[in-house]
Backbone bond lengths (Angstrom), bond angles and torsions (degrees), N, CA, C in turn:
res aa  C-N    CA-C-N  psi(-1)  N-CA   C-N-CA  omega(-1)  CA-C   N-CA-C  phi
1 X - - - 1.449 - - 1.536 111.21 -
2 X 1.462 119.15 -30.95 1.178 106.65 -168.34 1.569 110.81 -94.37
3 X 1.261 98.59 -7.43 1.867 109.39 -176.22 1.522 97.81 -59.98
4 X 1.968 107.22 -69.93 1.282 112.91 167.84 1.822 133.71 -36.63
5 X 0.990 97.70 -45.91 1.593 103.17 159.39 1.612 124.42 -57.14
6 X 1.388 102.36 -61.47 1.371 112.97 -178.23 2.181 106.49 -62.24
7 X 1.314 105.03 -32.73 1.009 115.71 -175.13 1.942 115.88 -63.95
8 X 1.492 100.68 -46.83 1.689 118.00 162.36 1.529 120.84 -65.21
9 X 1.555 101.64 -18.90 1.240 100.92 -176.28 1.604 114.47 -85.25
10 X 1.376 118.75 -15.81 1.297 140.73 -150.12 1.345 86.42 -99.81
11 X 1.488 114.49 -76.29 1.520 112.47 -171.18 1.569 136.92 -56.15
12 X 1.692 96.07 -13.48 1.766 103.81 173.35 1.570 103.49 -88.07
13 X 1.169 114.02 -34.23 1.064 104.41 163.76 1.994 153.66 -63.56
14 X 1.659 73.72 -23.82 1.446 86.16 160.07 1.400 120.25 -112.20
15 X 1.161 124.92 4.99 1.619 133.52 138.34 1.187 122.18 -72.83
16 X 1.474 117.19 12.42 1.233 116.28 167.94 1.618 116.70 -123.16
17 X 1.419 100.65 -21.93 1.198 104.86 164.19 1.874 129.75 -81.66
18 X 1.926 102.40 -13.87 1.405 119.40 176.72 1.532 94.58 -67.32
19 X 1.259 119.04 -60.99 1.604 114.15 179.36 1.686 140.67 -61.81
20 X 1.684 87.96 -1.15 1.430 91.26 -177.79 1.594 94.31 -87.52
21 X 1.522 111.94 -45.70 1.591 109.18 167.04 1.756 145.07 -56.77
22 X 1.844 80.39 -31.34 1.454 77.86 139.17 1.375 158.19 -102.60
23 X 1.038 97.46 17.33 1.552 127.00 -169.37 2.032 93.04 -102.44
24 X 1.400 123.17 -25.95 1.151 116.87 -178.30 1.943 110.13 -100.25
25 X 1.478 101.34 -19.81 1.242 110.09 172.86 1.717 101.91 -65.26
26 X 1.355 138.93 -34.02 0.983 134.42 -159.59 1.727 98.40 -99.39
27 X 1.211 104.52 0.79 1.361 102.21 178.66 1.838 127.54 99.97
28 X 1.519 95.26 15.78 1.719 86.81 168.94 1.594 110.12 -75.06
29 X 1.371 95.73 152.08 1.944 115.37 170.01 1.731 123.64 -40.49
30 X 1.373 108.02 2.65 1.771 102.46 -166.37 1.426 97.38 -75.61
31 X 0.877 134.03 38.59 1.630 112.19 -172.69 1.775 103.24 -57.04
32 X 1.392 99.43 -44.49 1.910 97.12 -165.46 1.487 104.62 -64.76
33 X 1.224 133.81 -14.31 1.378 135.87 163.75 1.266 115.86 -57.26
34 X 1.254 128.52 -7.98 1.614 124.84 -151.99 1.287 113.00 -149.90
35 X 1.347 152.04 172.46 1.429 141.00 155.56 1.257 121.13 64.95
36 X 1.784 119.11 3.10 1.518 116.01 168.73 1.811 95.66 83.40
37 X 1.924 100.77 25.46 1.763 102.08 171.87 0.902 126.01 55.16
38 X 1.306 117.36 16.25 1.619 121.42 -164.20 1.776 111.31 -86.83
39 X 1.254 101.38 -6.03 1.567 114.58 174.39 1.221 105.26 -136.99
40 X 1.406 118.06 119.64 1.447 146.08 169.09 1.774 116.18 -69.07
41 X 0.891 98.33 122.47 1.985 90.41 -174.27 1.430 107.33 77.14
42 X 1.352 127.93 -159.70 0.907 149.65 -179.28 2.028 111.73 -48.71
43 X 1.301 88.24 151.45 1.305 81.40 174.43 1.507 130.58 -105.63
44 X 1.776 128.07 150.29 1.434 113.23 -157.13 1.615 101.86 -75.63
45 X 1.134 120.62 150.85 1.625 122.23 179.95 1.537 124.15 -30.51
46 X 1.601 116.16 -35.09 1.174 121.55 -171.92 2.024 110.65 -81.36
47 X 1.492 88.46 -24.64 1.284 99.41 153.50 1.796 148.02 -68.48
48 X 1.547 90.63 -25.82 1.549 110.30 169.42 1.085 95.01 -85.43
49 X 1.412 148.43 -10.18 1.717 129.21 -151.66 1.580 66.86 -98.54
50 X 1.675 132.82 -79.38 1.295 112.20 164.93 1.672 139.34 20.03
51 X 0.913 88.67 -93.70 1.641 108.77 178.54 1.985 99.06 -50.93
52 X 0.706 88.29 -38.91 2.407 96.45 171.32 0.951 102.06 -47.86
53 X 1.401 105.26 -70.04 1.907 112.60 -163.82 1.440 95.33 -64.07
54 X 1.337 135.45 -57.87 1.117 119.04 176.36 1.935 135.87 -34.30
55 X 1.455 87.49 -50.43 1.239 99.04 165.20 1.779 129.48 -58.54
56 X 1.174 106.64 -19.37 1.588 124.22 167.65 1.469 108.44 -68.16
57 X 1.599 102.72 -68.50 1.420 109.52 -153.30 1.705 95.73 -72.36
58 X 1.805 134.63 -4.93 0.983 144.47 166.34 1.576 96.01 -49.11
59 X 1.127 94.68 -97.66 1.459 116.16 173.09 1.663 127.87 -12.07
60 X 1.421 111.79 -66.08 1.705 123.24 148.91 1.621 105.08 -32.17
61 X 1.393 114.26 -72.91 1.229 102.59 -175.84 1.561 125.30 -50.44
62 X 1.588 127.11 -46.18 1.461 102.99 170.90 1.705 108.15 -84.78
63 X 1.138 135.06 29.66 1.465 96.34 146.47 1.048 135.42 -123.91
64 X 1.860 96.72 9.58 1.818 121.05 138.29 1.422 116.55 -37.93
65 X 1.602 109.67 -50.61 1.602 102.29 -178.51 1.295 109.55 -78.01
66 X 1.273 135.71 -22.35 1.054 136.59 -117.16 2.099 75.78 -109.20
67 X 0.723 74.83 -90.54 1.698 86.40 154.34 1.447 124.36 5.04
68 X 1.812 98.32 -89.43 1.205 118.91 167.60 1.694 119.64 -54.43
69 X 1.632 128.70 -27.64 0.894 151.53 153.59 1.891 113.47 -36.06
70 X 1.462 112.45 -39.44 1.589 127.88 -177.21 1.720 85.09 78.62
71 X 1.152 137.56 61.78 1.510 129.34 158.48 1.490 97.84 -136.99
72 X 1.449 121.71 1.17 1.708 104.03 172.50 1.323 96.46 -142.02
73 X 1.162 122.61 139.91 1.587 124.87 135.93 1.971 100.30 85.90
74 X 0.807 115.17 2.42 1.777 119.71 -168.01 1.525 119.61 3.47
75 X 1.744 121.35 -33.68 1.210 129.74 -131.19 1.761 76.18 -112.59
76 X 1.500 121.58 -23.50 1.336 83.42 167.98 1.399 109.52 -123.21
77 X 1.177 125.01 77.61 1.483 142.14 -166.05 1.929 106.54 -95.55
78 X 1.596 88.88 -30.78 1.912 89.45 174.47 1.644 98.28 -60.17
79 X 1.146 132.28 -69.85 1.392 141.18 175.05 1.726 113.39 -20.43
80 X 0.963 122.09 -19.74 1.202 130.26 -176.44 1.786 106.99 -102.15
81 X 0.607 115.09 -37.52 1.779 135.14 169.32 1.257 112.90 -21.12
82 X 1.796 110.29 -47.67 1.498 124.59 175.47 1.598 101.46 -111.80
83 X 1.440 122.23 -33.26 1.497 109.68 -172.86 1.468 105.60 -64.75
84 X 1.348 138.19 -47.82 1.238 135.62 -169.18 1.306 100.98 -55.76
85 X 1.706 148.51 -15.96 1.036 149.11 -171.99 2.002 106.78 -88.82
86 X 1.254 91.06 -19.21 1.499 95.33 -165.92 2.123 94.73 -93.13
87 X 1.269 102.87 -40.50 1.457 114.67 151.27 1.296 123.57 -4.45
88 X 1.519 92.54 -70.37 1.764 120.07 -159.61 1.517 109.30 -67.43
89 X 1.530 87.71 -44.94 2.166 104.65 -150.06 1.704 75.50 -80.54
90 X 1.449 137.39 -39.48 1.450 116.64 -168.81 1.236 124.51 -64.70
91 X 1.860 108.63 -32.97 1.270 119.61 165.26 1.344 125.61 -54.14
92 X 1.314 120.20 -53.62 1.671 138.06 159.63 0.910 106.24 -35.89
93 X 1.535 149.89 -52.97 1.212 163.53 165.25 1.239 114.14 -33.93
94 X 1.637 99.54 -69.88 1.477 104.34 172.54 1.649 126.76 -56.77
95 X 1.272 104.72 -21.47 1.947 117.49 173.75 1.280 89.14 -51.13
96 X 1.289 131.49 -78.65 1.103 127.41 -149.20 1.695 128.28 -87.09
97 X 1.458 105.26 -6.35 1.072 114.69 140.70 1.559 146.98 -31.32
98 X 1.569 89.85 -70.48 1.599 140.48 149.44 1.412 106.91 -9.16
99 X 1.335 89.98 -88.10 1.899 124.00 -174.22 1.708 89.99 -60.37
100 X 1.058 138.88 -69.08 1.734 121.87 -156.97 1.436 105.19 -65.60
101 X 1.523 117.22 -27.53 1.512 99.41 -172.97 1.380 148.43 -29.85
102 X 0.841 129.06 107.18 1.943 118.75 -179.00 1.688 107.87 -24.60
103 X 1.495 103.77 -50.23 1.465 108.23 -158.26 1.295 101.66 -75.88
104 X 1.449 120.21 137.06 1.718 133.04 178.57 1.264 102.64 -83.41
105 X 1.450 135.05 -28.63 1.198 115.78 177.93 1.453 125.65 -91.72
106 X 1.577 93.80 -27.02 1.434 88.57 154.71 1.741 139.12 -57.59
107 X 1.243 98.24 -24.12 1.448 117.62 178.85 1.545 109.71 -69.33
108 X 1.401 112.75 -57.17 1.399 135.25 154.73 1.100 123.43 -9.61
109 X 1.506 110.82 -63.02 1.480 127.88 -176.97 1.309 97.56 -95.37
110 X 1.372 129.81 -80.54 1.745 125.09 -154.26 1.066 125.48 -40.51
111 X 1.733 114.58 -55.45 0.919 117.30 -147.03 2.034 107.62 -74.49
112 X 1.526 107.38 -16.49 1.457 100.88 178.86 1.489 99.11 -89.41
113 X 1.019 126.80 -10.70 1.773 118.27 -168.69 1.818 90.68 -93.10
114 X 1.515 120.57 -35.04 1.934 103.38 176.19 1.604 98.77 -93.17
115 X 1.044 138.85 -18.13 1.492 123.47 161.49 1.653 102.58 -57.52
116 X 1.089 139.23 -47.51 1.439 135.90 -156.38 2.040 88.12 -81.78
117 X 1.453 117.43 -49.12 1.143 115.46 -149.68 2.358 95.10 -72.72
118 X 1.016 100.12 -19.26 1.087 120.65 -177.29 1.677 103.99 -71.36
119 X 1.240 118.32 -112.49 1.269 121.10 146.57 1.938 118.70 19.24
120 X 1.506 105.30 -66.85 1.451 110.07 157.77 1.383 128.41 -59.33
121 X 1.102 129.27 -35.33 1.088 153.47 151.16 1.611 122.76 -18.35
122 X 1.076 92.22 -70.24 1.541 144.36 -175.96 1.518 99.44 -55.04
123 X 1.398 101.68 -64.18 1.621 119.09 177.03 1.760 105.63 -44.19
124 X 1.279 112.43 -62.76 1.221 102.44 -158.91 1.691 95.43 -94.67
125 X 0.698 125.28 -19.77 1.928 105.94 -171.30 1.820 93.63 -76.48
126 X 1.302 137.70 -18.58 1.463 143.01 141.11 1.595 116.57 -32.28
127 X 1.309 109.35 -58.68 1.467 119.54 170.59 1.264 119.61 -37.45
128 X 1.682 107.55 129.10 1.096 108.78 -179.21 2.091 111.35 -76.75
């Protein structure tokens, strides 16, 4: 029960974070939300190419869980064994990222949405 939970909890969350990047790849104003605020408004192009890769390695990450979870793909579930580990430590990473940022709103927002995405994380790469 809690895999599934932890598992829904993971993926809205990072469907929510795919759209904030893409929503900035196309050019909305959050820059101070993102990047340690270091860009005001919109972000400069080399910065959206940014926000892409992000949006990839988003993606990789839930269907690592998703995966590892037994709700996608089953047959390659060994593959997940070590990726869900790489999952975790990026999320952790990102905590503290999070927390040093200059930007307050970034702090505001991130740091409880990769503590939660973390935490979930956590839950299922535990799972037997």
């Amino acid at each position: 029960m809690y895999i599934e939970i932890s598992t829904f909890v993971f993926t809205t969350l990072i469907g929510v974070t795919i759209i904030f990047h893409l929503l900035l790849l196309f050019g909305m104003p959050w820059g101070e939300a993102t990047m340690g605020g270091k860009y005001k408004g919109k972000l400069p192009i080399k910065m959206r190419i940014v926000s892409f890769i992000s949006i990839l390695i988003l993606l990789l990450f839930a269907i690592i869980v998703l995966v590892k979870a037994n709700i996608l793909w089953n047959h390659f579930k060994s593959y997940t064994e070590i990726g869900i580990w790489f999952v975790v430590g990026y999320l952790a990473l990102g905590i503290v990222m999070n927390t040093i940022t200059p930007s307050k709103i970034e702090r505001k927002i991130w740091v409880p949405v990769t503590v939660l995405l973390f935490v979930t994380s956590l839950i299922v790469a535990l799972a037997e």
